[in-house]
N, C-alpha and C positions, 0 to 999 in steps of 0.2 A: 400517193402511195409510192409512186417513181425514187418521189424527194425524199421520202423517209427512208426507204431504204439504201438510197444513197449517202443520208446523212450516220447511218449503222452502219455501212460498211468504211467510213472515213471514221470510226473511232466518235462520232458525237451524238451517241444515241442519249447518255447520260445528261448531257446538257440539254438535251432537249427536253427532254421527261422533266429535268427539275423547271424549266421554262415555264412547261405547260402547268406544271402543279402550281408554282406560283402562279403564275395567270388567274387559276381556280382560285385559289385562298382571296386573292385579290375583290374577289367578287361573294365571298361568305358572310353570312351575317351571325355575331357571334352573343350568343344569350346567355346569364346563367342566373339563377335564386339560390338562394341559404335561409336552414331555417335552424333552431338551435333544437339539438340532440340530447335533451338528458342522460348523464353516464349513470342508471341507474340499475334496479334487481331487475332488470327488463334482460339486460345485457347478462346474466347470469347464466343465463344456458343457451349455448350456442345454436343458433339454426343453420347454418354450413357444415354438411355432415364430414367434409375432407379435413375443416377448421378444426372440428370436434377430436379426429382421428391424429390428429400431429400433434395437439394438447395433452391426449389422455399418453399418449407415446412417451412425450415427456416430463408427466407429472411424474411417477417415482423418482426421476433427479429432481426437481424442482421441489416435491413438496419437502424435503430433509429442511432444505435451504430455510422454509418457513419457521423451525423447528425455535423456540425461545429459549435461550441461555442464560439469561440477565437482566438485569435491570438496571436504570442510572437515573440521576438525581437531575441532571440535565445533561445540555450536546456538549462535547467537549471535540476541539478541534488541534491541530498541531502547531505549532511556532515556536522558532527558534528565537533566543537561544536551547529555550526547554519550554513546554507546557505539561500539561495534565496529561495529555493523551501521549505524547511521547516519553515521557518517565511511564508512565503503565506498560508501555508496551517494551522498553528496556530491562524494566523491573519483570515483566513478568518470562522475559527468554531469560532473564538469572534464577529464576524460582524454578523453570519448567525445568531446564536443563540440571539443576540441584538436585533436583526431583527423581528424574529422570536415568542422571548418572551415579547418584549416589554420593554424589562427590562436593564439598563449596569450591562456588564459583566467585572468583574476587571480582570481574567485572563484566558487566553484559555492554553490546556495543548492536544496533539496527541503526539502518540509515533511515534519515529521515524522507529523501524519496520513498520510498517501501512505505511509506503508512499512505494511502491513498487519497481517502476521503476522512470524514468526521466519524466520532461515535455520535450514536444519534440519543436523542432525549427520550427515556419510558422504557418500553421492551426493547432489547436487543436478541438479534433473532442470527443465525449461524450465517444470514446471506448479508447482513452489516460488517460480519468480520470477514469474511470471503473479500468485500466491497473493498474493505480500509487494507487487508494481505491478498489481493487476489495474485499475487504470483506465486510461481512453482519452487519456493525457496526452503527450504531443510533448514533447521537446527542442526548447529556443531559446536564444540569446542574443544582448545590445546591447550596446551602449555606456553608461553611466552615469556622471556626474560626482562628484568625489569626496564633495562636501556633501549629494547626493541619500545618496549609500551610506551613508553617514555618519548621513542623516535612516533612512534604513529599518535599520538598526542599533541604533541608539539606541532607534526604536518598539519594536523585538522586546525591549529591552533592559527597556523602561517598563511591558507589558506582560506583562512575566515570563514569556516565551513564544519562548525564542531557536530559531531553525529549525534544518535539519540543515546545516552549514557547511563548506566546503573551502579552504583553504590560510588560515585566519587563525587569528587569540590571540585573546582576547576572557577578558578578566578583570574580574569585577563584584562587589562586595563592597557588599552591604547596600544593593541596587537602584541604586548609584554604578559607571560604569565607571571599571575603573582604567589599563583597557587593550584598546586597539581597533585592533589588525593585522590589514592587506590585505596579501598578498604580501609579508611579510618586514620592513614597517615601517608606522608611524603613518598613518592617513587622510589623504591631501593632498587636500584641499578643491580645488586647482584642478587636479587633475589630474583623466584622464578612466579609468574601469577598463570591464573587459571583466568579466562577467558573465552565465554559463550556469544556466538552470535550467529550469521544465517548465512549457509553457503556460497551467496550471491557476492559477498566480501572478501572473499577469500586470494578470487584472481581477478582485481580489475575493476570489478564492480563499486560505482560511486567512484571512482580513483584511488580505492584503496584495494591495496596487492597484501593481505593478511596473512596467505598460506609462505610468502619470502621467513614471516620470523617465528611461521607454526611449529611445534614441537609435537609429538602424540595425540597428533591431530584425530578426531573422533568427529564423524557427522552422523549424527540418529538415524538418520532417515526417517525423523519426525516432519511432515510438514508444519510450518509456521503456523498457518491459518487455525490446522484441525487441533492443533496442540494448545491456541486461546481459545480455541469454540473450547475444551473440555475444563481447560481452566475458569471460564463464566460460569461452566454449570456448575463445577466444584464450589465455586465463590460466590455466586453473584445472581444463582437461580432466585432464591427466595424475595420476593417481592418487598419482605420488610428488612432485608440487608442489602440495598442498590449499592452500586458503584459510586461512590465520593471519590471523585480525585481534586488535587491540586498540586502546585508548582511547590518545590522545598528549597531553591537556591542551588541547587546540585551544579548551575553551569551561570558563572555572571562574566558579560562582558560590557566591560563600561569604554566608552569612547567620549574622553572631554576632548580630544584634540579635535574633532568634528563640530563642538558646539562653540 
């Protein structure tokens, strides 16, 4: 007793205690068994009535989430240069904000970070679009002149990093573009274009600084996510009109100097 409390008042009470507990483990004998759990309607009503209490708390957020929107023919996933899922989601910030504004939009632009995950195959439900947009990102569009578009174009183009695109051609062979369509024809430098895409672009975001060549700039205060949740229901509810998408050529870039 002497010793121990001489060893606490020297500052080594701590080592000691860990000493001794090692010492004990040292001499444990250590057993376990596993037996397999069926995940089944056993599990359907909780028997932890605190477990029950934090659940029921937050089912009214949670059950919206379940809520079906859609349907699709199968999964469809992102890849550059373009796939399916990122022309839909390009195409559909040109439609929303069309919509929305009243106004035509010559080109919609989302980056391809922002789409998450996959659209998934069968029912799509508002927490698969949450899933693929879960950030806090608004719909906006400006005005842009046609040599700014031209300038952030040709960036994405240099940077070998072309974003997700809507209503253009874009043809690039061996880091050279060969071919740069807005709406239907060649970039005219002194023209002005209409341009929708998500606030998160604006300053920064992905490397691209948007708001430097914005013009009447407009942001809805649409979020992204809830603005496709209502576009599936509007399109894509009925069971016998799923979602078909596929690729159109909208973005090619060939590399023979690689092969």
């Amino acid at each position: 007793m002497v010793e121990t409390e001489r060893l606490i008042n020297m500052g080594k009470a701590v080592p000691l205690i860990v000493a001794l507990f090692t010492a004990t483990l040292s001499f444990a004998q250590i057993s376990y068994k596993w037996t397999a759990v069926p995940i089944d309607s056993t599990w359907d009503e909780m028997k932890d009535p605190s477990a029950t209490q934090v659940i029921e708390r937050y089912k009214p957020q949670i059950g919206p989430l379940q809520e079906i929107v859609g349907y699709t023919v199968e999964e469809y996933s992102k890849q550059r240069p373009e796939s399916a899922l990122s022309n839909l989601s390009a195409d559909m910030v040109k439609e929303i904000v069309e919509s929305e504004s009243g106004e035509k939009v010559d080109i919609a632009l989302i980056n391809f970070g922002g789409i998450r995950t996959d659209l998934p195959k069968g029912a799509v439900r508002v927490y698969d679009l949450y899933s693929i947009f879960p950030f806090e990102n608004t719909l906006v569009y400006f005005d842009i002149k046609g040599s700014d578009l031209k300038s952030v174009l040709l960036g994405m183009i240099k940077r070998g990093r072309i974003e997700a695109l809507s209503n253009v051609k874009i043809v690039v062979r061996d880091g050279v573009p060969l071919q740069l369509d807005v709406a239907g024809a060649p970039i005219d430098e002194e023209r002005t274009y209409r341009l929708a895409t998500i606030n998160f672009l604006m300053d920064g975001g992905d490397g691209l600084k948007l708001r430097n060549y914005a013009e009447n700039y407009v942001d809805t205060g649409l979020l992204l996510r809830d603005a496709f949740a209502s576009y599936f229901r509007e399109n894509f509810l009925n069971p016998g009109k799923p979602v078909r998408l596929s690729t159109d050529g909208r973005v090619t870039i060939e590399n023979h100097l690689e092969k």
